[in-house]
N, C-alpha and C positions, 0 to 999 in steps of 0.2 A: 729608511727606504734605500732600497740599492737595486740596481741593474746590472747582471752580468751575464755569462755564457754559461754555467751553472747549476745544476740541481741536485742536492742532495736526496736521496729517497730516501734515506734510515739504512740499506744493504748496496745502495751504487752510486756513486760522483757522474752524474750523465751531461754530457758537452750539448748545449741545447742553442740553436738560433739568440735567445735573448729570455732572460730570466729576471722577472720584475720581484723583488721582495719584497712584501709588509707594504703595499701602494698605499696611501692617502687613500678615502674616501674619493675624493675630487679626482686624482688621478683615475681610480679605478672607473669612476663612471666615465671620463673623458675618454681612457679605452673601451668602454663598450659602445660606445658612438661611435668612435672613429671607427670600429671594428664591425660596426653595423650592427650589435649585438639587440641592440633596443634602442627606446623611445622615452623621452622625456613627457610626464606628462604634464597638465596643471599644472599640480599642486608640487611639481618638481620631482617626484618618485621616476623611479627607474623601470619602465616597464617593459615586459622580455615574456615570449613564450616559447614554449619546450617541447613544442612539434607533437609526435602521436604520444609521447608517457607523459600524462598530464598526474602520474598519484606513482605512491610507489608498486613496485613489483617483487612481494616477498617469495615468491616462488621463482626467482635468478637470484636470491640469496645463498652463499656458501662459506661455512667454517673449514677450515684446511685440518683435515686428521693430524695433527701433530702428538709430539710424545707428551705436552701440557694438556693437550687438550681431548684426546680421544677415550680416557677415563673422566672425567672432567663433562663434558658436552652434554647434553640430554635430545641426542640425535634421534632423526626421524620432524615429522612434522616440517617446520620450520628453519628447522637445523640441519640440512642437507650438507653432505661432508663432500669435500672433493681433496685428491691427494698431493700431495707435495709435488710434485710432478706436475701435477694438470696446473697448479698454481704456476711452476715454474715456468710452466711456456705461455701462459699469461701473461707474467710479469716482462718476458722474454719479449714479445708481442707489444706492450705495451710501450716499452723503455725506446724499440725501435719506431713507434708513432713518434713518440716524443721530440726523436731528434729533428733539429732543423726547424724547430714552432717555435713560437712565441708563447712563454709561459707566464704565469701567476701564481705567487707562493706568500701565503698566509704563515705564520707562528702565531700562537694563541694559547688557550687552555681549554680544558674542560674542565670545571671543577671552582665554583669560588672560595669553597675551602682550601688554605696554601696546604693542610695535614693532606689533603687527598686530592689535590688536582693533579690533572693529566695534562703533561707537554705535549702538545701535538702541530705535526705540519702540514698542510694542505695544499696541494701542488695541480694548480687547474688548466684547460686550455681558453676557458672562456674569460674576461676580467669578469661579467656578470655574476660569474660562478662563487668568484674570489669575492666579489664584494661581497657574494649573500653569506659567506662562512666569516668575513671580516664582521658583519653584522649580526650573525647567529652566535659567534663564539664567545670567548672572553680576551678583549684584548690588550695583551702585556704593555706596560709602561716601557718609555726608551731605557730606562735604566735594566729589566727584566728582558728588554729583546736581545740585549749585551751578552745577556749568558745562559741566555733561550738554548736546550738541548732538547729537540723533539724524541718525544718516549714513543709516539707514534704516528707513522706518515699515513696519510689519505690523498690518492692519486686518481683525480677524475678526469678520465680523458673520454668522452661522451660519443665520439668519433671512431675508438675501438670497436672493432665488432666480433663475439668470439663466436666459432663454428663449434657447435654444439656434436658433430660430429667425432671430432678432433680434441675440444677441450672439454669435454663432461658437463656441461650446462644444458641449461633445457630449452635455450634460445639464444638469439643473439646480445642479449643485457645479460652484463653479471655485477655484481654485487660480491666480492670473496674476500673473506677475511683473515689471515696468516697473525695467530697470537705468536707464532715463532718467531718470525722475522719482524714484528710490529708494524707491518703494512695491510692496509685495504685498496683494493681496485677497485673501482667503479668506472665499468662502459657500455656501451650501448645506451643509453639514456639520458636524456639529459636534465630531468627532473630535479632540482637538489636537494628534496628532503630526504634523499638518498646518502648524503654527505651525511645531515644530521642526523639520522637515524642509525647510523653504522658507529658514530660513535657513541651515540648512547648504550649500545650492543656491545661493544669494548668496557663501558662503565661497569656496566651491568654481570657482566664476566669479570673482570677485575676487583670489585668492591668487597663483594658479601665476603669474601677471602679475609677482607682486612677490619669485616665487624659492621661496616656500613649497608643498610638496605637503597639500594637504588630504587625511584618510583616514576614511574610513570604519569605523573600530577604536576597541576600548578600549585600555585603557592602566595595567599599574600596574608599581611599583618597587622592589626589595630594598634592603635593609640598605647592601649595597654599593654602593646607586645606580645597581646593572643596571636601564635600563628593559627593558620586553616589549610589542610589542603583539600585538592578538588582532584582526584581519580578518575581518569575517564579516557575511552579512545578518541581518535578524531571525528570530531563532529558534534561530540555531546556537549560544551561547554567550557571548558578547561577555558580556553584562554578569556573567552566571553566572561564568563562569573566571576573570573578571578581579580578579571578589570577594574575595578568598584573605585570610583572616587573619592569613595568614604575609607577606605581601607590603603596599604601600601603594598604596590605587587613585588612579590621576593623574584619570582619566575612564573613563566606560563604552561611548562610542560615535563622538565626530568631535574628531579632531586633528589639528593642522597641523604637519609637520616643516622647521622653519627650516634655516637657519645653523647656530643656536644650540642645537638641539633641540627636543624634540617638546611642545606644548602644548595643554591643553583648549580647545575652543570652549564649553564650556557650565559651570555651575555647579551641576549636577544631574545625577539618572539618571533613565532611563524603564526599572524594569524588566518586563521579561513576567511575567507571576506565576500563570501557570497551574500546577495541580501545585507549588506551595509549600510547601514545609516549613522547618520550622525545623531537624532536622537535616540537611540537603542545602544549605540558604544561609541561614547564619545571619544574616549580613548585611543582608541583602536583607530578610530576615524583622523583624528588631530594627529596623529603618530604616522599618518601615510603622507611624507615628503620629502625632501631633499635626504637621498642616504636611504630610502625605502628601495626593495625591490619588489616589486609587481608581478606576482607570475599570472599568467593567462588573463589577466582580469583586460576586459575588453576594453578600450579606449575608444571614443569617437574623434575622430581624423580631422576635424575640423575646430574643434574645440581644443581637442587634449585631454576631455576630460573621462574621468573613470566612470564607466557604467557597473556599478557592481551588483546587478541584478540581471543582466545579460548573461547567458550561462553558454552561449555561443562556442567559448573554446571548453569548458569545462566546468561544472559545479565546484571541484576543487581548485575556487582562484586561492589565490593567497598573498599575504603581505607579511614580508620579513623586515624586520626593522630593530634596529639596537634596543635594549632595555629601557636607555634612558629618555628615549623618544615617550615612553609614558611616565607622566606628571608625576612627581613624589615616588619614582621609585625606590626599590632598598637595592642601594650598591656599597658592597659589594653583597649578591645574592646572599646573605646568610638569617636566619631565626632560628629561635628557639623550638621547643621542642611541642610539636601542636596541640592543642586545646579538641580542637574538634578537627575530622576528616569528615569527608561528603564524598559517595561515590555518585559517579554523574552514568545512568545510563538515558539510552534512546530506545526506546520500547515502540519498536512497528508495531507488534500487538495491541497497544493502547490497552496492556491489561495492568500493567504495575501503577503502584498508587504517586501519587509525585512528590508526597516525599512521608516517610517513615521512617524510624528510629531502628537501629540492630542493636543486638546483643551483639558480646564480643564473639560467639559463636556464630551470628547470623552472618558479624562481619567476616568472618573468616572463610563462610562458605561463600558467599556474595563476591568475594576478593577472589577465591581461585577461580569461580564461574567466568567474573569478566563477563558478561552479561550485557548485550547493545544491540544497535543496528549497524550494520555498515554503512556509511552515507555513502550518497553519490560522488563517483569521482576520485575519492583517497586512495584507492586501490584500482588499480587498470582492470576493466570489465565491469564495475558494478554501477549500476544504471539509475537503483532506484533504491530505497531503504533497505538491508537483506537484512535477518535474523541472524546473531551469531554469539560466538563464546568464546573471550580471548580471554585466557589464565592471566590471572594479576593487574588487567586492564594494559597489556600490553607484548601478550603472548611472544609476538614476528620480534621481541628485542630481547628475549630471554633464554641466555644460552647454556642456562642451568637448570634444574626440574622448579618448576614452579613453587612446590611444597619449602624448596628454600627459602625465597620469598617471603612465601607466607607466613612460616614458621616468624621469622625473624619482624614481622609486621606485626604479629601477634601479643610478640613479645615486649613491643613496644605499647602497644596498645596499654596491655596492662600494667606497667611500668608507670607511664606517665599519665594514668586515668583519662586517655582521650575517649572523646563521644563518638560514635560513631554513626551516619545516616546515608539511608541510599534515597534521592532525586531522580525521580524520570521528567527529559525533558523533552521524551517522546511525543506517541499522541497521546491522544484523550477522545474520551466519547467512540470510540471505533478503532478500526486497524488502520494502518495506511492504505491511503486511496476512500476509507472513509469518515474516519478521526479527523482530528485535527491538532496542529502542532503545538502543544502545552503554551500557554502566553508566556514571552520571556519576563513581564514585569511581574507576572504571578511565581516567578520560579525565584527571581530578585528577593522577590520579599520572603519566601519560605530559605532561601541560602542564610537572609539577613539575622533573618528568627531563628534560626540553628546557630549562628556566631554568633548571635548578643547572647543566647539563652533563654529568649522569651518562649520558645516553642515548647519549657517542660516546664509550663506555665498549665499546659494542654491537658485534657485528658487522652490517653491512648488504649486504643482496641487492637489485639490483630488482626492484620487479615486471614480471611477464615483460609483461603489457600497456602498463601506465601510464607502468613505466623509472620511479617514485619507488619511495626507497630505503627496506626495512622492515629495521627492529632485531629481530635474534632475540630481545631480553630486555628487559625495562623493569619494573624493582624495582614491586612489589603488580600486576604485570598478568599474567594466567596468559599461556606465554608462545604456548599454541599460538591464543590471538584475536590475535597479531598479520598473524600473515598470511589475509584474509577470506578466500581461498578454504577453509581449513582446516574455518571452522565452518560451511558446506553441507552440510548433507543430500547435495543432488545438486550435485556437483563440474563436472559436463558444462555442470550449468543455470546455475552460476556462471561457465565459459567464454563461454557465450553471451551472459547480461548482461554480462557483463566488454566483451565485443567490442563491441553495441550501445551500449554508453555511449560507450567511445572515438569509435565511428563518430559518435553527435554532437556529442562535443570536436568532432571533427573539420569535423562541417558549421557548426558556430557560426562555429569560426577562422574560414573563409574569409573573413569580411566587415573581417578585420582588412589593408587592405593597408599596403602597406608597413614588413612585421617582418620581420626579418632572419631567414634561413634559420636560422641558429642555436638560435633563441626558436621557430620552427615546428617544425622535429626531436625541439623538448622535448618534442614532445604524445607521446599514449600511440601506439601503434603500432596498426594498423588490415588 
């Protein structure tokens, strides 16, 4: 830990009021008290909210056209380019906020693999900010901060605000990323899954280069050393399922599968914690205190304590906290090579079955569709469950054509004979608004029954739309929710959403060219 005048950015030595490096824990929440940043609660967690950006903002995201990356990129969509120049008066912009504040500066990693980690430095205005990246990332022992060289700076100054005018954005938050310089901006918001999320996009760009698939999953481990991951955007489950006190969690959301096996990128969770309780995730729950951060999650004034069913500031609350805050973790993040994958969708339609088995071919289409709801909250404007399709189950952080991906997911697939099955933990019986939300202890034991093996105990039918295959039986699930048509009211009305959904599988694929007739066939029938 050091204090001085100070800051290295990775391209400038900037003279700043006072630069805290690598604080303690304790220090760090001590500045955010003092700094009025938040509130203590109960249970001792750090609680702090993030004013109007309560979820991220993937449309103020930007890759900087450089000579690495403008053949390279798979621009459009997501991938909005802005030019070395626009960056430069950003950075220019930002370096002069800088001066004269009071800073926080994290070193850490990404990556628990040492073959493949990323040195990185994070340089904040808020200490809440610093602590949530101290607790998200991975953090170097004293011996490794000695000769800490950051391979990439992350500079969030929340208080920047760029004129879209003048610097090419499409508002005043930006989000821009320079693979040249090895630096990201973040301002206008003060959000942090902004932080984490940007350098997952760094992984994710960097990796498949060197043979690794980056994923978008959690990750945990049995007894035996089976891994499992859980594929899924935010809100379907990922860090929920992954929790299992019968199991050891590796991570809860981005991992790189080697050679060698699968590894964390991060040294912490972000989890959602809307609707929390302590019997439904115990973990999650026991893991929110001292060293936790608390975004939006409502606090009562008199108590202290969390109401995590109040959705008052936003449905996307969330709790950040170190890995090792859950019971039997595996540190450092690394397993072998997985037994079985599960992708996790949310079906607003309440037409998908809750769970069925793919072929390697079904996996393959299922995997580029990225197939969900948007929940409320994750993303700035979405109100209520939306229909959507993210490539790879995690589209907004992939700054390569998705087909890479997938390609290289496939190949793993058949390499190391993993199972494959897709989970809805959407509704059932109806759409949203008049479905209802799949039970989480019914989906517990269908996840369970996919990792021990007992589910090809089963017999399987397809379904006659989708052609994914439903088990007649799965031990604690009664057995007539496995097939969704069953629990409709109206069985007709269930045909009809069944068909509309496929029809836009259908119109999504098209933009995938070049997939082998095989991996198209997979889709549902139309």
């Amino acid at each position: 830990m050091t204090t001085n005048s100070k800051v290295n950015t990775q391209t400038t030595d900037l003279h700043v009021k006072t630069a805290s490096h690598n604080l303690t824990v304790v220090k760090l929440v001590e500045s955010a008290l003092r700094r009025g940043e938040g509130q203590l609660t109960s249970t001792g967690a750090l609680q702090i909210t993030t004013g109007k950006f309560t979820g991220r903002s993937p449309k103020d995201k930007f890759i900087i056209k450089e000579t690495d990356t403008q053949d390279r990129i798979a621009w459009g969509g997501f991938n909005q380019a802005l030019t070395p120049a626009q960056f430069d008066s950003l950075y220019e912009k930002t370096m002069k906020y800088m001066e004269d504040r009071e800073l926080f500066v994290f070193d850490g990693y990404a990556g628990a693999d040492r073959d493949y980690r990323l040195p990185i430095r994070i340089v904040n205005e808020h200490a809440w900010q610093n602590l949530f990246v101290h607790q998200l990332f991975i953090r170097p022992t004293e011996a490794e901060l000695m000769t800490h060289e950051p391979e990439f700076t992350v500079i969030a100054m929340p208080g920047v605000k760029a004129d879209p005018m003048i610097d090419g954005t499409n508002s005043e938050t930006f989000i821009a990323l320079s693979f040249e310089r090895k630096v990201l901006l973040i301002g206008g918001t003060h959000y942090a899954g902004e932080m984490k999320k940007s350098i997952f996009s760094v992984m994710n760009f960097l990796l498949p280069f060197r043979g690794v698939l980056p994923m978008h999953c959690s990750a945990n481990v049995g007894e035996a050393g089976d891994t499992a991951l859980f594929f899924g955007l935010s809100g379907t489950g990922k860090t929920t399922l992954s929790a299992d006190p019968k199991r050891r969690l590796i991570g809860d959301d981005e991992h790189g599968w080697s050679d060698k096996g699968i590894f964390n990128f991060e040294g912490g969770c972000y989890a959602k914690c809307i609707g929390l309780t302590e019997m439904k995730e115990p973990q999650i729950w026991n893991a929110i205190r001292f060293g936790t951060v608390l975004e939006n999650v409502f606090i009562h004034a008199d108590s202290g304590e969390a109401d995590y069913h109040n959705a008052e500031l936003t449905e996307n609350t969330r709790a950040a906290y170190p890995i090792e805050f859950i019971q039997d973790s595996v540190i450092p993040g690394i397993g072998g090579h997985p037994k079985v994958i599960i992708f996790l969708t949310a079906d607003a339609c309440g037409v998908l079955p809750p769970v069925s088995k793919l072929t390697k071919e079904q996996a393959m289409y299922h995997f580029l569709s990225g197939y969900t709801s948007k929940v409320a909250g994750t993303e700035r404007g979405v109100t209520e469950p939306e229909a959507t399709f993210s490539a790879c189950f995690g589209e907004p952080f992939l700054p390569l054509r998705p087909d890479v991906y997938a390609e290289m997911l496939g190949d793993r697939i058949t390499k190391h004979e993993t199972r494959v099955y897709l989970v809805n933990t959407g509704w059932s019986g109806g759409p949203y608004g008049i479905g209802k939300r799949i039970n989480l202890e019914h989906t517990r034991s269908m996840v369970s029954a996919i990792i021990s093996g007992s589910i090809e105990e089963a017999s399987f039918r397809p379904h006659p739309v989708f052609g994914t295959l439903m088990p007649d039986e799965v031990q604690s699930v009664p057995s007539e929710l496995l097939d969704p048509r069953n629990v409709w009211a109206d069985q007709d009305a269930y045909d009809r959403k069944a068909r509309e959904l496929a029809q836009r599988f259908h119109r999504n694929f098209e933009k995938f060219e070049g997939v082998s007739d095989s991996i198209r066939m997979a889709g549902p029938k139309v």
